[in-house]
N, C-alpha and C positions, 0 to 999 in steps of 0.2 A: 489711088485710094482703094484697099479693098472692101468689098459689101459682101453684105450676107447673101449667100447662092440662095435661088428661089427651089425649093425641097420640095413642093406641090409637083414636080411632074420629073422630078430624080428618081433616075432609073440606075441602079449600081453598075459601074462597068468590070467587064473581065479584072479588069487590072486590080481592080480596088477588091473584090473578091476576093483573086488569086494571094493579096497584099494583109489580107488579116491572118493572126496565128490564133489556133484552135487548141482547146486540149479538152480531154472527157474525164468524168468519174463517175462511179458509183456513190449513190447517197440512199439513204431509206427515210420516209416522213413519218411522221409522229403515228401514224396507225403500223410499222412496220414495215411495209411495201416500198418495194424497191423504186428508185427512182435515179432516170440514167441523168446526168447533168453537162451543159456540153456550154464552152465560154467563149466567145467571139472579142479578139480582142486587136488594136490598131499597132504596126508597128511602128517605131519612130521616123521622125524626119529624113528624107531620101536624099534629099537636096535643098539648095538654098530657098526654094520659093514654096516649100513645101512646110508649114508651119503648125505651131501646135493647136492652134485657133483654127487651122484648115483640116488636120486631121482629124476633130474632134466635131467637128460642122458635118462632114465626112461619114464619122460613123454615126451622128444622131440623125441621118439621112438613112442610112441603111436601117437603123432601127424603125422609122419610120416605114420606110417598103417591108419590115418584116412584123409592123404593127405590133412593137415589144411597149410593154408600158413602167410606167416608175417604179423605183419600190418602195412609195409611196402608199400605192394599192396594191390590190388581189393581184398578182401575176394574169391576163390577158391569155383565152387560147386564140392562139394564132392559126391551128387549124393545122392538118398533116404539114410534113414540110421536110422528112427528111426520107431519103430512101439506100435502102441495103445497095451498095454496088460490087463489096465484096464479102467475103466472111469477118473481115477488118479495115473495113472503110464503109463511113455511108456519104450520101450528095445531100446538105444543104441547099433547098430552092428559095428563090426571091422571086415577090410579084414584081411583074413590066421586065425581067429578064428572060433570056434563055439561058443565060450561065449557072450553076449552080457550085457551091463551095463546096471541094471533096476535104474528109474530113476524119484522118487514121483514128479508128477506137479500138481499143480492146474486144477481145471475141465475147469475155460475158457482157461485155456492156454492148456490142452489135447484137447479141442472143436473145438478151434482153427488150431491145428493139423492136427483135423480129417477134417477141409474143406478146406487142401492144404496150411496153412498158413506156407510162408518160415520162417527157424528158423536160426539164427544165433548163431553156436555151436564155443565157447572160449574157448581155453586150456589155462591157467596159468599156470606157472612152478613154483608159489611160492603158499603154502596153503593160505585159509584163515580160518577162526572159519566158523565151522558149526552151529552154530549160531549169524552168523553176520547180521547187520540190513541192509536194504536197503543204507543209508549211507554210511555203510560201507565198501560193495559191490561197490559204486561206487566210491571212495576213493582206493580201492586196486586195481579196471580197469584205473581210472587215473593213478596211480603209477604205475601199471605193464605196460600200453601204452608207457609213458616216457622212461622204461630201455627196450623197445623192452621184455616182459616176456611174453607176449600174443601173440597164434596163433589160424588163421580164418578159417573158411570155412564157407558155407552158406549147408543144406541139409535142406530136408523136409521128411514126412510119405513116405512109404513103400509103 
Protein backbone atom coordinates (compact mmCIF):
# COMPACT_ATOMS: atom_id res chain seq x y z
CA UNK A 1 0.00 0.00 0.00
CA UNK A 2 1.38 3.26 -0.71
CA UNK A 3 1.02 6.48 1.74
CA UNK A 4 1.45 9.99 1.59
CA UNK A 5 5.48 10.74 2.11
CA UNK A 6 5.68 12.96 5.30
CA UNK A 7 6.76 16.63 3.40
CA UNK A 8 7.65 18.32 6.86
CA UNK A 9 11.33 17.49 6.78
CA UNK A 10 11.64 16.90 2.56
CA UNK A 11 14.55 18.01 1.41
CA UNK A 12 14.75 17.84 -2.83
CA UNK A 13 17.47 15.54 -3.92
CA UNK A 14 19.86 16.05 -6.79
CA UNK A 15 17.99 13.74 -8.92
CA UNK A 16 14.72 15.21 -8.56
CA UNK A 17 16.17 18.85 -9.36
CA UNK A 18 18.30 17.69 -12.01
CA UNK A 19 14.56 15.77 -13.25
CA UNK A 20 12.42 19.04 -13.66
CA UNK A 21 12.33 20.98 -17.30
CA UNK A 22 12.48 24.78 -17.13
CA UNK A 23 11.72 27.28 -19.59
CA UNK A 24 11.75 31.41 -19.22
CA UNK A 25 10.16 34.52 -20.65
CA UNK A 26 9.55 37.88 -20.68
CA UNK A 27 6.39 39.33 -19.51
CA UNK A 28 5.54 43.00 -18.32
CA UNK A 29 2.68 43.84 -15.34
CA UNK A 30 -0.04 46.05 -15.52
CA UNK A 31 2.08 49.28 -14.56
CA UNK A 32 4.47 48.37 -17.57
CA UNK A 33 7.55 46.97 -15.89
CA UNK A 34 9.28 44.31 -16.98
CA UNK A 35 8.92 41.07 -15.34
CA UNK A 36 11.30 37.87 -16.07
CA UNK A 37 8.97 34.62 -15.65
CA UNK A 38 10.59 31.24 -15.19
CA UNK A 39 8.20 27.60 -14.95
CA UNK A 40 9.28 24.72 -13.05
CA UNK A 41 7.78 21.83 -14.42
CA UNK A 42 7.71 17.64 -13.64
CA UNK A 43 8.63 15.33 -16.29
CA UNK A 44 6.65 12.14 -16.95
CA UNK A 45 6.84 8.71 -15.45
CA UNK A 46 10.49 6.98 -15.67
CA UNK A 47 9.50 3.74 -14.73
CA UNK A 48 6.98 1.47 -13.54
CA UNK A 49 6.90 2.47 -9.85
CA UNK A 50 7.18 5.87 -10.51
CA UNK A 51 3.48 7.24 -10.83
CA UNK A 52 1.46 10.30 -11.45
CA UNK A 53 0.25 10.42 -7.76
CA UNK A 54 4.10 10.33 -6.89
CA UNK A 55 5.28 12.80 -9.32
CA UNK A 56 2.77 15.26 -8.30
CA UNK A 57 3.39 14.51 -4.30
CA UNK A 58 6.94 15.23 -5.49
CA UNK A 59 6.70 18.52 -6.87
CA UNK A 60 4.07 19.86 -4.15
CA UNK A 61 7.08 18.99 -1.79
CA UNK A 62 9.51 21.01 -3.75
CA UNK A 63 6.95 23.88 -3.84
CA UNK A 64 6.73 23.63 -0.32
CA UNK A 65 10.82 23.90 0.31
CA UNK A 66 10.53 26.87 -2.19
CA UNK A 67 7.44 28.30 -0.03
CA UNK A 68 5.52 29.02 -3.53
CA UNK A 69 1.71 29.53 -2.75
CA UNK A 70 -1.76 28.98 -4.69
CA UNK A 71 -3.12 31.03 -7.19
CA UNK A 72 -5.68 31.28 -5.10
CA UNK A 73 -3.76 34.29 -3.33
CA UNK A 74 -1.20 37.12 -3.71
CA UNK A 75 1.84 35.18 -5.25
CA UNK A 76 4.22 34.89 -1.83
CA UNK A 77 7.98 36.40 -1.79
CA UNK A 78 9.89 33.78 -1.41
CA UNK A 79 13.02 35.89 -0.84
CA UNK A 80 16.35 36.01 -3.38
CA UNK A 81 16.85 32.56 -4.91
CA UNK A 82 18.34 32.73 -8.08
CA UNK A 83 21.88 33.67 -9.09
CA UNK A 84 23.72 34.70 -12.40
CA UNK A 85 26.15 31.68 -13.16
CA UNK A 86 26.62 32.66 -16.74
CA UNK A 87 25.75 35.47 -19.24
CA UNK A 88 22.77 32.64 -20.13
CA UNK A 89 22.21 30.52 -17.23
CA UNK A 90 21.17 31.33 -13.66
CA UNK A 91 21.20 28.53 -10.31
CA UNK A 92 17.79 28.15 -8.88
CA UNK A 93 18.40 27.45 -4.84
CA UNK A 94 16.18 25.33 -2.53
CA UNK A 95 15.97 25.54 1.37
CA UNK A 96 17.63 22.29 3.42
CA UNK A 97 19.79 21.68 -0.04
CA UNK A 98 23.01 22.40 -1.38
CA UNK A 99 21.98 21.53 -4.91
CA UNK A 100 20.66 24.05 -6.77
CA UNK A 101 18.58 23.97 -10.45
CA UNK A 102 20.80 25.42 -13.36
CA UNK A 103 18.60 26.99 -15.51
CA UNK A 104 19.41 28.19 -19.50
CA UNK A 105 17.68 31.96 -20.15
CA UNK A 106 18.05 34.16 -22.60
CA UNK A 107 20.65 37.14 -22.32
CA UNK A 108 17.71 39.87 -21.93
CA UNK A 109 16.00 37.96 -19.62
CA UNK A 110 19.51 37.04 -17.43
CA UNK A 111 20.20 41.07 -18.05
CA UNK A 112 17.29 41.81 -16.71
CA UNK A 113 17.99 39.64 -13.62
CA UNK A 114 21.14 41.05 -13.15
CA UNK A 115 19.33 44.82 -12.64
CA UNK A 116 16.96 43.53 -9.81
CA UNK A 117 14.07 42.63 -12.19
CA UNK A 118 11.25 40.61 -10.08
CA UNK A 119 10.78 37.22 -11.43
CA UNK A 120 7.76 35.29 -11.24
CA UNK A 121 8.74 31.46 -10.53
CA UNK A 122 5.47 28.90 -11.49
CA UNK A 123 5.46 25.24 -10.46
CA UNK A 124 3.23 23.09 -12.48
CA UNK A 125 2.37 19.73 -11.38
CA UNK A 126 1.57 18.57 -14.68
CA UNK A 127 4.66 18.35 -17.43
CA UNK A 128 4.70 19.98 -20.56
CA UNK A 129 6.96 19.19 -23.94
CA UNK A 130 10.29 20.66 -23.70
CA UNK A 131 9.74 21.95 -26.66
CA UNK A 132 6.57 23.51 -26.59
CA UNK A 133 5.80 26.89 -28.35
CA UNK A 134 4.97 29.95 -26.73
CA UNK A 135 1.18 29.04 -27.48
CA UNK A 136 1.55 26.33 -26.06
CA UNK A 137 3.09 27.50 -22.86
CA UNK A 138 0.19 29.58 -22.52
CA UNK A 139 -2.50 27.09 -23.12
CA UNK A 140 -1.14 24.60 -20.38
CA UNK A 141 -0.85 27.95 -17.72
CA UNK A 142 -4.61 28.71 -18.76
CA UNK A 143 -5.48 24.91 -18.10
CA UNK A 144 -3.35 24.44 -15.13
CA UNK A 145 -4.96 28.07 -13.60
CA UNK A 146 -8.37 26.50 -14.12
CA UNK A 147 -7.78 23.06 -12.07
CA UNK A 148 -5.69 25.04 -9.42
CA UNK A 149 -2.10 22.88 -10.89
CA UNK A 150 0.01 25.90 -10.56
CA UNK A 151 1.86 27.43 -7.48
CA UNK A 152 3.49 31.18 -7.03
CA UNK A 153 5.93 32.86 -5.57
CA UNK A 154 7.65 36.09 -6.70
CA UNK A 155 11.91 35.90 -5.89
CA UNK A 156 14.58 37.84 -7.65
CA UNK A 157 18.84 37.59 -7.93
CA UNK A 158 20.91 36.71 -4.92
Amino acid sequence: MLTRANTDSFTPSAGLIASMATTTWLDTIPTGAALCCLLLVPQPPRSLYETWAVIEQRMRAVAEALHLGPATAPPPDIGPRLRLVTPAEVALRFDGTPYRKRIPAGRPWTLLLGRRTPVALVLGLDPISCSATPAEIDSYLDRATLHQRLLFGHTRAE
